[in-house]
Wavefront OBJ file of the C-alpha trace (Angstrom):
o trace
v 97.713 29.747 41.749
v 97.107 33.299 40.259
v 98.444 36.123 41.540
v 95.611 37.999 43.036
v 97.224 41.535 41.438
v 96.563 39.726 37.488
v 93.366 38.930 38.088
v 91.043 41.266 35.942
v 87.856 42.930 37.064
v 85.321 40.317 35.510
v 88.035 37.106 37.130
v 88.859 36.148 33.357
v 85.013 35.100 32.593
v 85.138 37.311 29.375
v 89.276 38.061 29.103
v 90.280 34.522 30.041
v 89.868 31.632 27.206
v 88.322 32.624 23.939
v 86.867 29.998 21.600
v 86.749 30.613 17.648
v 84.431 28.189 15.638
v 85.957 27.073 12.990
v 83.126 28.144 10.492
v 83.308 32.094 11.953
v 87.234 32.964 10.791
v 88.069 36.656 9.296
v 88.695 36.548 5.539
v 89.484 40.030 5.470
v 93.106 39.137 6.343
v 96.085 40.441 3.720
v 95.940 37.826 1.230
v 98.735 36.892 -1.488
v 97.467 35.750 -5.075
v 96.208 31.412 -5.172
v 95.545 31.602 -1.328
v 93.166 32.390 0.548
v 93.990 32.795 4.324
v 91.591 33.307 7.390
v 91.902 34.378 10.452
v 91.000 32.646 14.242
v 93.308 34.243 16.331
v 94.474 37.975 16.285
v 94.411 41.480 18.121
v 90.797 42.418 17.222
v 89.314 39.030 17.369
v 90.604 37.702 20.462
v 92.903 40.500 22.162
v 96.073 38.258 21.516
v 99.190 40.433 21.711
v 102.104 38.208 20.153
v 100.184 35.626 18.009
v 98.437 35.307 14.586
v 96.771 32.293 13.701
v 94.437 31.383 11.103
v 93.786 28.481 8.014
v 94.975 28.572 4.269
v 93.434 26.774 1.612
v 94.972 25.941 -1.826
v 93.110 24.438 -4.379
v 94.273 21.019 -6.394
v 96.896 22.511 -8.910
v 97.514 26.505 -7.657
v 100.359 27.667 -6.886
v 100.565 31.182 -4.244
v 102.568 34.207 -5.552
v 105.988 35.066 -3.929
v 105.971 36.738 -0.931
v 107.121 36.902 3.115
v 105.941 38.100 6.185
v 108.581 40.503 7.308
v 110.039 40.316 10.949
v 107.389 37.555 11.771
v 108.146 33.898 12.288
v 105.953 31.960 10.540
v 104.883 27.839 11.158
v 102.688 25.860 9.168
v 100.806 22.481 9.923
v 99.378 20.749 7.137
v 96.177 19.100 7.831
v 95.999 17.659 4.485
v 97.041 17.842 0.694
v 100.652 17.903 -0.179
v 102.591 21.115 -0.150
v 105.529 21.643 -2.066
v 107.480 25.032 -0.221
v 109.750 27.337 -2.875
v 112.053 29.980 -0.663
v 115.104 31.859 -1.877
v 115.878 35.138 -3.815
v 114.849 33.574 -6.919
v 112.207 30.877 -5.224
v 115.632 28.182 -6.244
v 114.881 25.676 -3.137
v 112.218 23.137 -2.838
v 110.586 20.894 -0.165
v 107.171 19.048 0.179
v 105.104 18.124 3.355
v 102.304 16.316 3.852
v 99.934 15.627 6.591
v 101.186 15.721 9.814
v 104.411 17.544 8.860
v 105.267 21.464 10.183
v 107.277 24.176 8.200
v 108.809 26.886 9.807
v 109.156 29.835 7.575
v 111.786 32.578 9.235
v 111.138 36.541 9.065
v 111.830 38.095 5.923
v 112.512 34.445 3.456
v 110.887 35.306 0.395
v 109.067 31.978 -0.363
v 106.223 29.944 -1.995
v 103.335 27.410 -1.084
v 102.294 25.470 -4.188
v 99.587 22.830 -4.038
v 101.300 19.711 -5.606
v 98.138 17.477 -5.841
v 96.332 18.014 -8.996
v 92.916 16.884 -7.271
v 93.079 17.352 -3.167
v 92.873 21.011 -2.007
v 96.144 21.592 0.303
v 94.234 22.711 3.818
v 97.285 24.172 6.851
v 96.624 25.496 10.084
v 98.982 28.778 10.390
v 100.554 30.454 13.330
v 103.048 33.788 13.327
v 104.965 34.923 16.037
v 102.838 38.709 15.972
v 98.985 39.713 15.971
v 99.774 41.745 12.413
v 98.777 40.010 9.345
v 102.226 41.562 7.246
v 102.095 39.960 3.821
v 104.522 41.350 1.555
v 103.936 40.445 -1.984
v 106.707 40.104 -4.010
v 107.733 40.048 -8.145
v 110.305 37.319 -8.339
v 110.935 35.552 -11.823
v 111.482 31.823 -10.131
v 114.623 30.161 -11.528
v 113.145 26.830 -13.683
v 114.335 24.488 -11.895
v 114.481 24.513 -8.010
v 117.316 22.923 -6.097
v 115.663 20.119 -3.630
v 116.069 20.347 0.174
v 116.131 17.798 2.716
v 114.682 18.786 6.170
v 117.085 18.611 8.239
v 118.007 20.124 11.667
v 121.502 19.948 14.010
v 119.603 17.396 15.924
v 118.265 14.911 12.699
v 121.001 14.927 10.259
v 118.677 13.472 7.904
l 1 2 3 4 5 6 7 8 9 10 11 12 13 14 15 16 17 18 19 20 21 22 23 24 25 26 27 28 29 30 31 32 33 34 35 36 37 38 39 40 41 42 43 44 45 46 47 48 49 50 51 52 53 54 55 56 57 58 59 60 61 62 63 64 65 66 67 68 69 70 71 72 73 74 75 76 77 78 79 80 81 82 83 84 85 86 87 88 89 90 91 92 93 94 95 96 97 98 99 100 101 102 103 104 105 106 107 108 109 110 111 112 113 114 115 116 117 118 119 120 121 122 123 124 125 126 127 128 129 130 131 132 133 134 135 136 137 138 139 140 141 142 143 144 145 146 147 148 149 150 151 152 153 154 155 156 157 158
């Protein structure tokens, strides 16, 4: 039951749940070169105080420039394509997901999304841990060949 106290003037008819249809998202987001992002879910759309969320698309082939998102946490859900993830001071690891499959990204890892199908655009539903959109662009020379990662966590060993 809600506490009485919480319990805004209009009893959450226009503060409570908010829907976003999918063909109305914000493209005037910060965006970072071979990506474009769009926003569902942020401070001005929807009032949300500690969440961003939002789509990417990356055609067959591209490749995003370097950047991070400072202090936010960042996860990604791809919905379909195959994304190949570069991270590191020099973009020197590698990983690919698919459909189905989430990446975390932590605050301040410079990375990399790069589409790795040459004919499928690589479509992810993204969330970050604050209502800011901070993209930092970055100018990295990547090293030429990336070391590959597993992914792994202290629960699957892999």
């Amino acid at each position: 039951m809600t506490d009485e106290a919480q319990v805004p003037p209009d009893g959450w008819k226009h503060t409570g749940v908010r829907v976003v249809p999918g063909d109305q998202l914000d493209d005037s987001t910060p965006q970072t070169p071979g990506m474009h992002r769009a926003a569902a879910i942020d401070r001005a759309r929807t009032g949300a105080q500690k969440l961003w969320a939002g789509t990417v698309h990356i055609h067959a082939g591209a490749k995003t420039g370097a950047h991070h998102h400072g202090a936010l946490e960042s996860v990604i859900y791809v919905v379909s394509g195959r994304a190949r993830m570069r991270w590191g001071e020099k973009l020197e690891f590698v990983a690919e997901a698919g459909p189905g499959d989430f990446i975390y990204v932590p605050p301040y890892v410079p990375h990399q999304e790069i589409n790795a199908s040459s004919d499928e655009t690589l479509s992810c539903m993204l969330v970050r841990s604050d209502s800011d959109a901070v993209v930092v662009n970055l100018d990295i020379e990547p090293v030429e060949r990336p070391e590959g990662v597993a992914w792994v966590d202290p629960i699957h060993k892999g």
